[in-house]
LUMFI-565590 format. One record per atom (N, C-alpha, C): residue number from 0; chain; atom name; y, x, z. Coordinates in steps of 0.2 Angstrom, whole numbers, plus 5000, padded with zeros to 4 digits. Last residue first. Layout:
# residues N
(NUM,"A","CA",(Y,X,Z)) ...
//
This chain:
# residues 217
(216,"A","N",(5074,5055,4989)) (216,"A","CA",(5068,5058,4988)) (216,"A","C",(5063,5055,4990)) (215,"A","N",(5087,5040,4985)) (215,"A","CA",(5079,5044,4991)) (215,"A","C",(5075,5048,4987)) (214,"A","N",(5103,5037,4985)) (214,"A","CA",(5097,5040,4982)) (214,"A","C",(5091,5043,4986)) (213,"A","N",(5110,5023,4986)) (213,"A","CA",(5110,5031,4991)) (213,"A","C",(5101,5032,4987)) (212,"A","N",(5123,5014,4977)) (212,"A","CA",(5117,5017,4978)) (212,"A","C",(5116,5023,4983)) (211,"A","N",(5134,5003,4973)) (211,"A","CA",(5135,5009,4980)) (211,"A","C",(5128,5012,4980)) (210,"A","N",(5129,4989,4965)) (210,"A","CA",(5132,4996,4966)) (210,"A","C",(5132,5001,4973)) (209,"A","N",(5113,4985,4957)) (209,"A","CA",(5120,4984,4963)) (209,"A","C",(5124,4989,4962)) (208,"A","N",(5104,4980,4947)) (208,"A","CA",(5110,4985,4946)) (208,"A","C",(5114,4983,4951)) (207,"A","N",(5089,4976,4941)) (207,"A","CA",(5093,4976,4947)) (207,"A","C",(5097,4980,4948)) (206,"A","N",(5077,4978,4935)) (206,"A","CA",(5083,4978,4930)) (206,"A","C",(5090,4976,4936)) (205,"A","N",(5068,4978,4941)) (205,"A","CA",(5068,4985,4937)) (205,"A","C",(5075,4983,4935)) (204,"A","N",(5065,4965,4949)) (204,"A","CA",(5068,4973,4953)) (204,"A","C",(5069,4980,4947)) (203,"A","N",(5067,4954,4951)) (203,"A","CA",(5068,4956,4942)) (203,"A","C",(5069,4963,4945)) (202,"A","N",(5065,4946,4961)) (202,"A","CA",(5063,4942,4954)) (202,"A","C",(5063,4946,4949)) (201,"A","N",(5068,4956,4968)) (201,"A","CA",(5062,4955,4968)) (201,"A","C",(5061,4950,4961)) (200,"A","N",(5083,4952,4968)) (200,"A","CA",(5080,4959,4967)) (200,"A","C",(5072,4960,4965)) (199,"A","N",(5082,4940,4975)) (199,"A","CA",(5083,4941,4970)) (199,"A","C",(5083,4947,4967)) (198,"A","N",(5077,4944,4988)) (198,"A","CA",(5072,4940,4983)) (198,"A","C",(5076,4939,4977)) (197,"A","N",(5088,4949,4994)) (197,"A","CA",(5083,4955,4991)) (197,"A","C",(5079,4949,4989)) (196,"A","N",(5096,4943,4993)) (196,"A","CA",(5097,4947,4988)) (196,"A","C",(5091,4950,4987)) (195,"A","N",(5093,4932,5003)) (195,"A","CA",(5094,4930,4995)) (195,"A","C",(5095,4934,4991)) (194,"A","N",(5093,4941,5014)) (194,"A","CA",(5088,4937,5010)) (194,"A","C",(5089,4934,5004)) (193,"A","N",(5107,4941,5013)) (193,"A","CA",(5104,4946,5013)) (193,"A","C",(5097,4944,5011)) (192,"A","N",(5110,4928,5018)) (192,"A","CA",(5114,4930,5010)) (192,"A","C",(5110,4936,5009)) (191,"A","N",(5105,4926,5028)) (191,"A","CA",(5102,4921,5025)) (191,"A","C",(5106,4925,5017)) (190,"A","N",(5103,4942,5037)) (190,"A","CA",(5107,4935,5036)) (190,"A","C",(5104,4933,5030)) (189,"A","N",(5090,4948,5045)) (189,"A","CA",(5095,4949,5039)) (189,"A","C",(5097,4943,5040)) (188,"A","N",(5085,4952,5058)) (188,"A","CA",(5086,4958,5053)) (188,"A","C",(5088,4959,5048)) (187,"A","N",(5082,4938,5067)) (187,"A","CA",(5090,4940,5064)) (187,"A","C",(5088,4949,5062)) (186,"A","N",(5069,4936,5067)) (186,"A","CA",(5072,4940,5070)) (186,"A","C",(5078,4944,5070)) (185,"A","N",(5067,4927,5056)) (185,"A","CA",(5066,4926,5062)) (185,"A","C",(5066,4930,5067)) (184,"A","N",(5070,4939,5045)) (184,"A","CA",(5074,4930,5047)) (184,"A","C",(5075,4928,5055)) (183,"A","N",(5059,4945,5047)) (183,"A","CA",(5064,4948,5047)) (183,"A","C",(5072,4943,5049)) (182,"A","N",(5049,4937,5043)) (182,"A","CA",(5050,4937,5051)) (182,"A","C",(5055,4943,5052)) (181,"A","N",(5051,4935,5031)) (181,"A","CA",(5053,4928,5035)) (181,"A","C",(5053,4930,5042)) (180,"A","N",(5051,4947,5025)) (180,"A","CA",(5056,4941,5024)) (180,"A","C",(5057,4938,5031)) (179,"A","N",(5035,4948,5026)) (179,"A","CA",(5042,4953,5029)) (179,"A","C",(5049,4948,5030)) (178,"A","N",(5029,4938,5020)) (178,"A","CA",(5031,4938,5027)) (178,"A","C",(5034,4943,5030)) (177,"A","N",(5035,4943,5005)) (177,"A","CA",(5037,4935,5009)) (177,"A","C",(5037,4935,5016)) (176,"A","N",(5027,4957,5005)) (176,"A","CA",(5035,4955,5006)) (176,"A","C",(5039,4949,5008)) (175,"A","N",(5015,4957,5018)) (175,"A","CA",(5018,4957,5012)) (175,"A","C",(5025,4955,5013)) (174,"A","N",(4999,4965,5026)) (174,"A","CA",(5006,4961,5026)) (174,"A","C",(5008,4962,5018)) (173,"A","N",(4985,4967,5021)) (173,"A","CA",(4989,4965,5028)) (173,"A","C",(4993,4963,5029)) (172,"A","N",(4976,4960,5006)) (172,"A","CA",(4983,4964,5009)) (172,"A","C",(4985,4964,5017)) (171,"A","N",(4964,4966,4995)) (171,"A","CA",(4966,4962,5001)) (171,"A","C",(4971,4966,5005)) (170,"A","N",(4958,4962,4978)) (170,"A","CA",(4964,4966,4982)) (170,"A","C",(4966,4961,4989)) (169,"A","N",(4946,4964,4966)) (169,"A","CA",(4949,4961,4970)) (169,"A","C",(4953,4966,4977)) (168,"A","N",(4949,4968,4950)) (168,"A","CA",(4948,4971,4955)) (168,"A","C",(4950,4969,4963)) (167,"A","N",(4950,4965,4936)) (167,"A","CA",(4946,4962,4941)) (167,"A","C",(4943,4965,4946)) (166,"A","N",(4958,4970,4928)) (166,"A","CA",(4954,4974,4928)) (166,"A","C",(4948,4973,4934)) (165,"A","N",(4967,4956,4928)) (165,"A","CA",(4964,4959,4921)) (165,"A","C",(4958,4964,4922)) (164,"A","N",(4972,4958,4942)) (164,"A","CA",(4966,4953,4939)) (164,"A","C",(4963,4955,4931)) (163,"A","N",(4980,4970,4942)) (163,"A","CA",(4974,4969,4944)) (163,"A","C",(4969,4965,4942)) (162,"A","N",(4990,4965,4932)) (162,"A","CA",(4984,4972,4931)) (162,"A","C",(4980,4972,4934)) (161,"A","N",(4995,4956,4940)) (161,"A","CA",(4990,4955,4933)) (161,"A","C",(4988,4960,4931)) (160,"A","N",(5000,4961,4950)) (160,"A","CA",(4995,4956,4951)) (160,"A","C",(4991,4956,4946)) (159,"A","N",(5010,4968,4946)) (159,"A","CA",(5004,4972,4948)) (159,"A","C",(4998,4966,4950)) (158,"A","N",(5019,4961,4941)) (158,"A","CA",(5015,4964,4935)) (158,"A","C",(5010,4967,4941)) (157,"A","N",(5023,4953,4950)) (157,"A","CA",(5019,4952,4947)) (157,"A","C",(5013,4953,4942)) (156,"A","N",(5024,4959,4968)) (156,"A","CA",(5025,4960,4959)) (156,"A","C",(5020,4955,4958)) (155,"A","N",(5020,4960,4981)) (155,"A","CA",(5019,4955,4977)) (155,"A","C",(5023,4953,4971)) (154,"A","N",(5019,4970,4988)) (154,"A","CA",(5026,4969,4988)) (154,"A","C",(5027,4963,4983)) (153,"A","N",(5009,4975,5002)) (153,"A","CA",(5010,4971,4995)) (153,"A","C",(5018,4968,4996)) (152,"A","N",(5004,4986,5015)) (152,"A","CA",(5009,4982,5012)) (152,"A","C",(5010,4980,5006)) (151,"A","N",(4990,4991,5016)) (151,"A","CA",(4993,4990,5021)) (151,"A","C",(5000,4984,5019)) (150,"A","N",(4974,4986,5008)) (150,"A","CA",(4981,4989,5006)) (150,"A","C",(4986,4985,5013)) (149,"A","N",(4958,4988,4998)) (149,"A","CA",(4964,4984,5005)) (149,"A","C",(4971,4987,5007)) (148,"A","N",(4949,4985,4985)) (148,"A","CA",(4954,4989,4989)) (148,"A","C",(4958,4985,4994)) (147,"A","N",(4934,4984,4981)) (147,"A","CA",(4940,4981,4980)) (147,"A","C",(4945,4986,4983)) (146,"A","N",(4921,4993,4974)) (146,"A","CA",(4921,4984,4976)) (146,"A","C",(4928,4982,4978)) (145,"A","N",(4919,5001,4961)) (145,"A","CA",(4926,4999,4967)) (145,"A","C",(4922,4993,4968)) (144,"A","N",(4907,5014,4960)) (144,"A","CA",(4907,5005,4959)) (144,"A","C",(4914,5004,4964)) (143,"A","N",(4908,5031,4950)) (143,"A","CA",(4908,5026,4955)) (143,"A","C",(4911,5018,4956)) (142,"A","N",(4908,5038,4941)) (142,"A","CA",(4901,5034,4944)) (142,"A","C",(4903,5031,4947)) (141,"A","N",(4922,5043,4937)) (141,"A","CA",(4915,5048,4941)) (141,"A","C",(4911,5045,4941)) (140,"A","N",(4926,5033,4930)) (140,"A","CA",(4925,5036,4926)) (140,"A","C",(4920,5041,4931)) (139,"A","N",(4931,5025,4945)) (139,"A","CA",(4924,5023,4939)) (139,"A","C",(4923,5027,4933)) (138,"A","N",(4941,5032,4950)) (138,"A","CA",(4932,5031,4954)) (138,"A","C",(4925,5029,4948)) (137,"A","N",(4949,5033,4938)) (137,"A","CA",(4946,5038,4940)) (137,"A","C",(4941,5040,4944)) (136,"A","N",(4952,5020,4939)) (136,"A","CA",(4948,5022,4933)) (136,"A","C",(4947,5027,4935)) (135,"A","N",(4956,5019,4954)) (135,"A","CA",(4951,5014,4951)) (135,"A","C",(4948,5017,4945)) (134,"A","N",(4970,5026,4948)) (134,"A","CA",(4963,5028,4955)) (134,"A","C",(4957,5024,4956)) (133,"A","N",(4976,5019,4941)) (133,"A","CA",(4974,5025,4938)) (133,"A","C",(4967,5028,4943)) (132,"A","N",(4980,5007,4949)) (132,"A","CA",(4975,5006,4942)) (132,"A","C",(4971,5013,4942)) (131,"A","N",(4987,5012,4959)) (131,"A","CA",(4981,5010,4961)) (131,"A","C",(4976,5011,4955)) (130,"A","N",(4998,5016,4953)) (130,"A","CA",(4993,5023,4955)) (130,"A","C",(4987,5018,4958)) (129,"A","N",(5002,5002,4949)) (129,"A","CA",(4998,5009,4941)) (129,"A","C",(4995,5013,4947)) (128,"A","N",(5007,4991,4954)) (128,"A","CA",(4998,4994,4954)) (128,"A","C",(4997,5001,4950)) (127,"A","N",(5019,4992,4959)) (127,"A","CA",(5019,4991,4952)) (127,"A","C",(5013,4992,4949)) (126,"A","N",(5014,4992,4975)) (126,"A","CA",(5021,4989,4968)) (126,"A","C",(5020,4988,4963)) (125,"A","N",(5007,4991,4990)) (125,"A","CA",(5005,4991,4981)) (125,"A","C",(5012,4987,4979)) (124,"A","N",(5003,5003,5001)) (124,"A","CA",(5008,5001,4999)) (124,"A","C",(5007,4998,4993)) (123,"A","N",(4991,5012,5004)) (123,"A","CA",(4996,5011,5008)) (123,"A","C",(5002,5004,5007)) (122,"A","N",(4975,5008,4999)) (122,"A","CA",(4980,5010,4997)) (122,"A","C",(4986,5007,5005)) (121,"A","N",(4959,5013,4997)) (121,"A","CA",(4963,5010,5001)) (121,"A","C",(4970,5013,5001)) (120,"A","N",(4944,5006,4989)) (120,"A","CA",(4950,5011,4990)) (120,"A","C",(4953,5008,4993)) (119,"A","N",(4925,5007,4990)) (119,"A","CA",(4933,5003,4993)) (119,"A","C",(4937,5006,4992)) (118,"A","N",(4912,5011,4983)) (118,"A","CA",(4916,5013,4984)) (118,"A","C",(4922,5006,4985)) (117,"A","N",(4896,5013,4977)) (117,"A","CA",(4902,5007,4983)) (117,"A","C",(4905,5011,4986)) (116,"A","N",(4887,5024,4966)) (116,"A","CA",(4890,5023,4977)) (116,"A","C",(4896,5018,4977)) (115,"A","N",(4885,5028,4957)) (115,"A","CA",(4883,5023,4958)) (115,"A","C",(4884,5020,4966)) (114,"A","N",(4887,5046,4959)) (114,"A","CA",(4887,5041,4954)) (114,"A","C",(4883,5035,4957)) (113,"A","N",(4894,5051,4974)) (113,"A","CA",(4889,5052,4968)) (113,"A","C",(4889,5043,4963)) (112,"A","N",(4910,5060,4977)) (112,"A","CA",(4905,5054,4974)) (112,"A","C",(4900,5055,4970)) (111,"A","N",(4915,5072,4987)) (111,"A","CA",(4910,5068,4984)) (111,"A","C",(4909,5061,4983)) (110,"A","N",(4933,5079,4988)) (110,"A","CA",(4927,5075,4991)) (110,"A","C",(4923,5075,4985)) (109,"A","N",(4947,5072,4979)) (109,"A","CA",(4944,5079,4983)) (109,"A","C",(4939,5075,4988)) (108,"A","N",(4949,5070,4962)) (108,"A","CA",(4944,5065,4968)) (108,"A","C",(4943,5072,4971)) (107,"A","N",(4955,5077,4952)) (107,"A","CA",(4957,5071,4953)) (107,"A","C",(4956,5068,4959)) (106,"A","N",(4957,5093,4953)) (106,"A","CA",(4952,5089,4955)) (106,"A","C",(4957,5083,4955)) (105,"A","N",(4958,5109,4948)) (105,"A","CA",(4961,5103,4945)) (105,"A","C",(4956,5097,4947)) (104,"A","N",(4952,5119,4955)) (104,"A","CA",(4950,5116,4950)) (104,"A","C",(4951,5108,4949)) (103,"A","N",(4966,5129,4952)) (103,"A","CA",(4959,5131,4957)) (103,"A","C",(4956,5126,4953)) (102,"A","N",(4980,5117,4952)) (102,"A","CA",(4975,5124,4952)) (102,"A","C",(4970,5123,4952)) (101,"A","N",(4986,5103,4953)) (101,"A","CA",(4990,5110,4947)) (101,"A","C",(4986,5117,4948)) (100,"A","N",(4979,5092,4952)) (100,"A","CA",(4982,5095,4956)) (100,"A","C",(4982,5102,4950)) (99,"A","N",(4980,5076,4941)) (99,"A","CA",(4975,5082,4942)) (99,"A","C",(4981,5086,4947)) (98,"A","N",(4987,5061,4948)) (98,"A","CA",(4985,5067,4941)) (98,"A","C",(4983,5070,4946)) (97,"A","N",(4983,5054,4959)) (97,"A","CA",(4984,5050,4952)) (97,"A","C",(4984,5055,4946)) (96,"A","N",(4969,5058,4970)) (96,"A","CA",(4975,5058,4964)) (96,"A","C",(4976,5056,4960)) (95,"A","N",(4960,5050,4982)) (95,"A","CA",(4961,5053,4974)) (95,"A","C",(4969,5051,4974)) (94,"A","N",(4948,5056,4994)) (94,"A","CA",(4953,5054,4992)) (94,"A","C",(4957,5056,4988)) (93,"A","N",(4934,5052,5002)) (93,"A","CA",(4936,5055,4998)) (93,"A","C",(4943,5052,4998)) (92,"A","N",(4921,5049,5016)) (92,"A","CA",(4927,5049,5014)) (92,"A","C",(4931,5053,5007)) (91,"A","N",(4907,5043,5022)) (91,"A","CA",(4911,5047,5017)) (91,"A","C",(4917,5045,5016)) (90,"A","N",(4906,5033,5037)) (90,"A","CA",(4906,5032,5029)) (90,"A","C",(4909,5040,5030)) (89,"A","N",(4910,5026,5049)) (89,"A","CA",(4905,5030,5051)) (89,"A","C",(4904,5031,5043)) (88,"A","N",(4919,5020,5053)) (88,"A","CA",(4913,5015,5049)) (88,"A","C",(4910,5019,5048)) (87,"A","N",(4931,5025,5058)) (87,"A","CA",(4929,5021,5063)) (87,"A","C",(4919,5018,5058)) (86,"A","N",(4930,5036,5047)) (86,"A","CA",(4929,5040,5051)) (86,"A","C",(4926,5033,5058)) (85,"A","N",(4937,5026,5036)) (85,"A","CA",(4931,5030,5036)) (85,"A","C",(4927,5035,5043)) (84,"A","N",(4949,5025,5043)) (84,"A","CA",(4945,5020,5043)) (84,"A","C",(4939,5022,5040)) (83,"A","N",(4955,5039,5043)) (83,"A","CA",(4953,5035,5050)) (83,"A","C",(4949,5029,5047)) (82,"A","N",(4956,5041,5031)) (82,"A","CA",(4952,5044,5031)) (82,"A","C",(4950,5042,5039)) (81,"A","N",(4965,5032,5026)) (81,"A","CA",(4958,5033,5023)) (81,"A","C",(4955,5034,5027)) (80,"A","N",(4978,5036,5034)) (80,"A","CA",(4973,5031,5034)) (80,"A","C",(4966,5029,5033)) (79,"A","N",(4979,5048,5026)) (79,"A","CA",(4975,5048,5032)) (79,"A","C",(4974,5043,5033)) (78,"A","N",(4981,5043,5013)) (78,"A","CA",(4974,5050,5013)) (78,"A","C",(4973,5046,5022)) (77,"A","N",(4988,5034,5009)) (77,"A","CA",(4982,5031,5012)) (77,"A","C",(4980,5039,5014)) (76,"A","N",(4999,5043,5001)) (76,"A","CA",(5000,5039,5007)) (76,"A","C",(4996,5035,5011)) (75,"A","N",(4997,5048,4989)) (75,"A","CA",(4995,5053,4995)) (75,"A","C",(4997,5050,5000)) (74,"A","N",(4980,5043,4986)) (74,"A","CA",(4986,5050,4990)) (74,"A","C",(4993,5047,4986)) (73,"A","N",(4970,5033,4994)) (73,"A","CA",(4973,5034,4986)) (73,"A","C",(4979,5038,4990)) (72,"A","N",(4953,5037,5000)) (72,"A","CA",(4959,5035,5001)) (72,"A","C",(4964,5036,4993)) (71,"A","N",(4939,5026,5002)) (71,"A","CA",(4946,5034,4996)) (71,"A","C",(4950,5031,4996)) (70,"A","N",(4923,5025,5006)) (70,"A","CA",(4928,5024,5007)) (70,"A","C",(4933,5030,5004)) (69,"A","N",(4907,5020,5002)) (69,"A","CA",(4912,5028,5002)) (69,"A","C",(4918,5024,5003)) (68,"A","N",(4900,5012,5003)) (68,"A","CA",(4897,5016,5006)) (68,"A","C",(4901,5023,5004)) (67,"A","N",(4901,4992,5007)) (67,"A","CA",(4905,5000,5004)) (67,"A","C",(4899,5005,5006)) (66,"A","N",(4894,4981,5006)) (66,"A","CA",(4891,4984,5004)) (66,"A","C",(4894,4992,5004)) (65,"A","N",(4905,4973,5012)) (65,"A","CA",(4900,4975,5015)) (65,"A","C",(4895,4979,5015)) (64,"A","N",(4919,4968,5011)) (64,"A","CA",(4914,4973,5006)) (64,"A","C",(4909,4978,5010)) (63,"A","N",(4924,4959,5017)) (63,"A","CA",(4925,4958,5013)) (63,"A","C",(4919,4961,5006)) (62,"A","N",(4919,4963,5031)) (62,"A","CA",(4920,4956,5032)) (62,"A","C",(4920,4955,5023)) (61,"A","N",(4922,4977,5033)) (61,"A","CA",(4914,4974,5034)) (61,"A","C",(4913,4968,5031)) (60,"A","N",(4936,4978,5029)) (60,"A","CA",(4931,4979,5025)) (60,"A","C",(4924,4978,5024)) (59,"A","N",(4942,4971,5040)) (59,"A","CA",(4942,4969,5031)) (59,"A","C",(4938,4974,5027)) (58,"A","N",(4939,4980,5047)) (58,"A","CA",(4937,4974,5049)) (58,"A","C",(4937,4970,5041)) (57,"A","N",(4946,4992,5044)) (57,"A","CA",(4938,4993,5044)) (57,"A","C",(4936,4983,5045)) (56,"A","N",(4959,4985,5046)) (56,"A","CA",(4955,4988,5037)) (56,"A","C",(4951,4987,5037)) (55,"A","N",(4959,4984,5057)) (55,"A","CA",(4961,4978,5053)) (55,"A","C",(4956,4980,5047)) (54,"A","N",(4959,4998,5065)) (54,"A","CA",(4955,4991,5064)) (54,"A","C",(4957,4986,5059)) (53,"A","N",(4971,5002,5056)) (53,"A","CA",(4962,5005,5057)) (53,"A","C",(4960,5000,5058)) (52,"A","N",(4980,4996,5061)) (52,"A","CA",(4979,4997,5055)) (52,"A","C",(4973,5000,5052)) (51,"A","N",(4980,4998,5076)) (51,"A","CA",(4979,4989,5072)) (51,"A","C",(4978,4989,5065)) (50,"A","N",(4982,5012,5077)) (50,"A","CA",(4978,5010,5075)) (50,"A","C",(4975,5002,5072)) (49,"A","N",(4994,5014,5071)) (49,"A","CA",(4990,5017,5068)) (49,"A","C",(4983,5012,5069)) (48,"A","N",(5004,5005,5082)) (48,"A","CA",(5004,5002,5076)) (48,"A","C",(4995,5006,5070)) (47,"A","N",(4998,5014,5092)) (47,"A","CA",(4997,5006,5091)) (47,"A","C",(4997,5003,5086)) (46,"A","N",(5004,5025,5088)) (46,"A","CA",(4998,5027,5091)) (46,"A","C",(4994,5017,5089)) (45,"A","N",(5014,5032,5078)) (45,"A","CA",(5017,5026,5083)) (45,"A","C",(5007,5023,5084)) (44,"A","N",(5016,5040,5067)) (44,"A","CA",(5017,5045,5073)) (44,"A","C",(5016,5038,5079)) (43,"A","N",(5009,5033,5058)) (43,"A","CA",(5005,5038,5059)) (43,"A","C",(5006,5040,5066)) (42,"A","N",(5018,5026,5051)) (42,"A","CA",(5015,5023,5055)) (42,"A","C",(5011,5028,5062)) (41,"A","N",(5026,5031,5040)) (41,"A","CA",(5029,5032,5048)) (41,"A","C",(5024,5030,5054)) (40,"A","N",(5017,5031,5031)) (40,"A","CA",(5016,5037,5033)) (40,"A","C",(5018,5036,5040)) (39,"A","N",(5026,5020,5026)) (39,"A","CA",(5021,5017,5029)) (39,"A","C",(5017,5027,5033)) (38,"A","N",(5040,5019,5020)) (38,"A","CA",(5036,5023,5022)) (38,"A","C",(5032,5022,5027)) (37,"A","N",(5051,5007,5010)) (37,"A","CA",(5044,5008,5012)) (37,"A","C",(5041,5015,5014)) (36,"A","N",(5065,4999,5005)) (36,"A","CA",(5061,5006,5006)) (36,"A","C",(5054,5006,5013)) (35,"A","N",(5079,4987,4999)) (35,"A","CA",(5072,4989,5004)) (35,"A","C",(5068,4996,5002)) (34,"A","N",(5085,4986,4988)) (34,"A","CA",(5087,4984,4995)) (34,"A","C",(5082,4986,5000)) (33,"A","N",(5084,4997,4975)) (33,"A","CA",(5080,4994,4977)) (33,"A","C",(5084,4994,4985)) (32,"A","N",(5083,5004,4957)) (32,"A","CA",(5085,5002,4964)) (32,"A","C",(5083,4996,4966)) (31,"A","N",(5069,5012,4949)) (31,"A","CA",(5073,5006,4952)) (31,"A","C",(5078,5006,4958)) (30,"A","N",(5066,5024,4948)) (30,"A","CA",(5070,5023,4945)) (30,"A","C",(5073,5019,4946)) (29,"A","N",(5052,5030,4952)) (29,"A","CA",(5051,5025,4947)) (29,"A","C",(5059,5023,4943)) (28,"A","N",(5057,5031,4967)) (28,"A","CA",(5055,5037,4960)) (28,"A","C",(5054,5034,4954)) (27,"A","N",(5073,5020,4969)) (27,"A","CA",(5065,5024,4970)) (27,"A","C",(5062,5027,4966)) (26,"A","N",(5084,5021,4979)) (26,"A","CA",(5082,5022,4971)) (26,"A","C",(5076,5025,4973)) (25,"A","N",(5094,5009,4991)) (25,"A","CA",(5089,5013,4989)) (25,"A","C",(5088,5018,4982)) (24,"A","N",(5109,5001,4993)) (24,"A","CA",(5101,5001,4990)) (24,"A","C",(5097,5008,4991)) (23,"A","N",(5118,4995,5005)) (23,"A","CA",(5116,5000,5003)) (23,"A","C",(5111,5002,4999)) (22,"A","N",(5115,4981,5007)) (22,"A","CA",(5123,4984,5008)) (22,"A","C",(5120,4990,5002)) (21,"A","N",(5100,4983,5010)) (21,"A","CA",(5105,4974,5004)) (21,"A","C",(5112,4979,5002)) (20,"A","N",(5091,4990,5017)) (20,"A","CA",(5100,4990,5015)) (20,"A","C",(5102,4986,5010)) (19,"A","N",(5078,4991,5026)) (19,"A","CA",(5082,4987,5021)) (19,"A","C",(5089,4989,5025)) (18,"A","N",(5063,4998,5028)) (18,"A","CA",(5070,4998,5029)) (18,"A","C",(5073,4994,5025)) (17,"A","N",(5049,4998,5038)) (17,"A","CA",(5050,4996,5032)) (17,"A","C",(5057,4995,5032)) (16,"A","N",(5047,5008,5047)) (16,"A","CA",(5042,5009,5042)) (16,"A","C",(5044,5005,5038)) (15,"A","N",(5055,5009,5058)) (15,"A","CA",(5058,5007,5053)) (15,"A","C",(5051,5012,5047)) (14,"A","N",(5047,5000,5068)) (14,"A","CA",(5049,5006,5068)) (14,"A","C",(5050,5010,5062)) (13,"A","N",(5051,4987,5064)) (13,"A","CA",(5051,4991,5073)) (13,"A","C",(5054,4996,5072)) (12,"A","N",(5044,4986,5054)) (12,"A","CA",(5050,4985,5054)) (12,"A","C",(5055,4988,5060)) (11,"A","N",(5029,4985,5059)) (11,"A","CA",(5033,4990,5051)) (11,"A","C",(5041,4991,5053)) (10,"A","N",(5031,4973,5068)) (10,"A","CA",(5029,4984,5070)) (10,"A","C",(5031,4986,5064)) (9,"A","N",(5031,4963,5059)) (9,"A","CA",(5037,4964,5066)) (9,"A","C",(5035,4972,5066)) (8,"A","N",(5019,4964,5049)) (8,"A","CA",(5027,4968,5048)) (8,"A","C",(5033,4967,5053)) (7,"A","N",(5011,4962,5060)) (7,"A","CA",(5010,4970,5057)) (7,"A","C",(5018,4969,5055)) (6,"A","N",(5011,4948,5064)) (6,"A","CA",(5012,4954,5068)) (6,"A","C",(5013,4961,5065)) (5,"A","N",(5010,4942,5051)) (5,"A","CA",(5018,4942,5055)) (5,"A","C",(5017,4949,5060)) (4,"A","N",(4995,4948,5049)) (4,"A","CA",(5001,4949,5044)) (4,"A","C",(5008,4947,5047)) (3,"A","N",(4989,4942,5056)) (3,"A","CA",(4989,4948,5057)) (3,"A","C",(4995,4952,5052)) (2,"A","N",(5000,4928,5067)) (2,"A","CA",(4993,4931,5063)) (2,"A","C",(4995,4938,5062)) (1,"A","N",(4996,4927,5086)) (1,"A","CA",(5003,4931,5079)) (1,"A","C",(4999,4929,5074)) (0,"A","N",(4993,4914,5096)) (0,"A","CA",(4992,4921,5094)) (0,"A","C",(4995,4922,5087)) 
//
């Protein structure tokens, strides 16, 4: 039997939740180019993949934070996630902005948290942790206790690892970029040169300069 993490990113990759152009890079909001792109949103339209990622969470989260009692999602790419893995635990659901929404009442956290409630966040994606961090300071500046966050794909920065640890906030991932790699390999979806790029891209991704760029909204 698969583990959870080879089997989810053969399905990320399937259904190009997870893209790579070694040839062709990327440009992500942030500014980096980058041989790889991530839209876990896609998972949404593909019923099996949705749900393995429902259950897995809710199971990592009985297993891990057993005390939750609010489940938030981080926006805007967990909101639905969130808000299925909140709905299989039978839990409150909120889900937070990294900045304040530009009307009405500028709300960072749409939902209830009351002060002192176990809370999980659940993020789509973690790169460079900041919308995570910001969303963790935002539960704990309303009252509320993170007991940790589970996250559908870790791209295994480093800087984001030590943000987290600094802010000692434990982090559990479904899949990640080394198992992307290798069952991308093992599934001829890159030649051994193309692996070399994108882990070398990964050793230094902000200062990675290919040429040929295709620019993503």
């Amino acid at each position: 039997m698969k583990k959870l993490d080879t089997l989810l990113a053969e399905k990320l990759l399937q259904i190009n939740a997870i893209k790579l152009q070694p040839d062709s890079p990327f440009t992500w909001a942030t500014g980096w180019n980058s041989p790889i792109y991530t839209d876990l949103r896609m998972t949404l339209s593909y019923p099996d993949v949705r749900n393995l990622i429902k259950v897995e969470m809710a199971r990592l989260i009985m297993e891990n934070f057993g005390d939750t009692e609010v489940v938030a999602g981080i926006a805007t790419g967990a909101i639905a996630h969130g808000a299925m893995v909140a709905d299989s635990l039978a839990m409150p659901f909120v889900y937070v902005r990294s900045t304040p929404k530009d009307h009405g009442l500028e709300n960072l956290i749409e939902g209830d948290i009351k002060p002192g409630q176990k809370v999980v966040l659940i993020e789509d994606q973690l790169s460079t942790g900041n919308n995570c961090m910001k969303c963790y300071n935002t539960v704990c500046e309303a009252g509320g206790i993170v007991l940790g966050a589970v996250v559908i794909f870790d791209y295994q920065f480093s800087l984001a690892a030590k943000a987290l640890r600094r802010a000692k906030l434990p982090v559990i991932t479904l899949t990640n970029f080394q198992t992307m790699i290798d069952v991308a390999m093992d599934n001829d979806r890159l030649t051994q040169a193309d692996a070399d790029t994108l882990l070398q891209w990964h050793g230094d991704p902000e200062n990675w300069t290919p040429a040929g760029l295709d620019a993503i909204d």
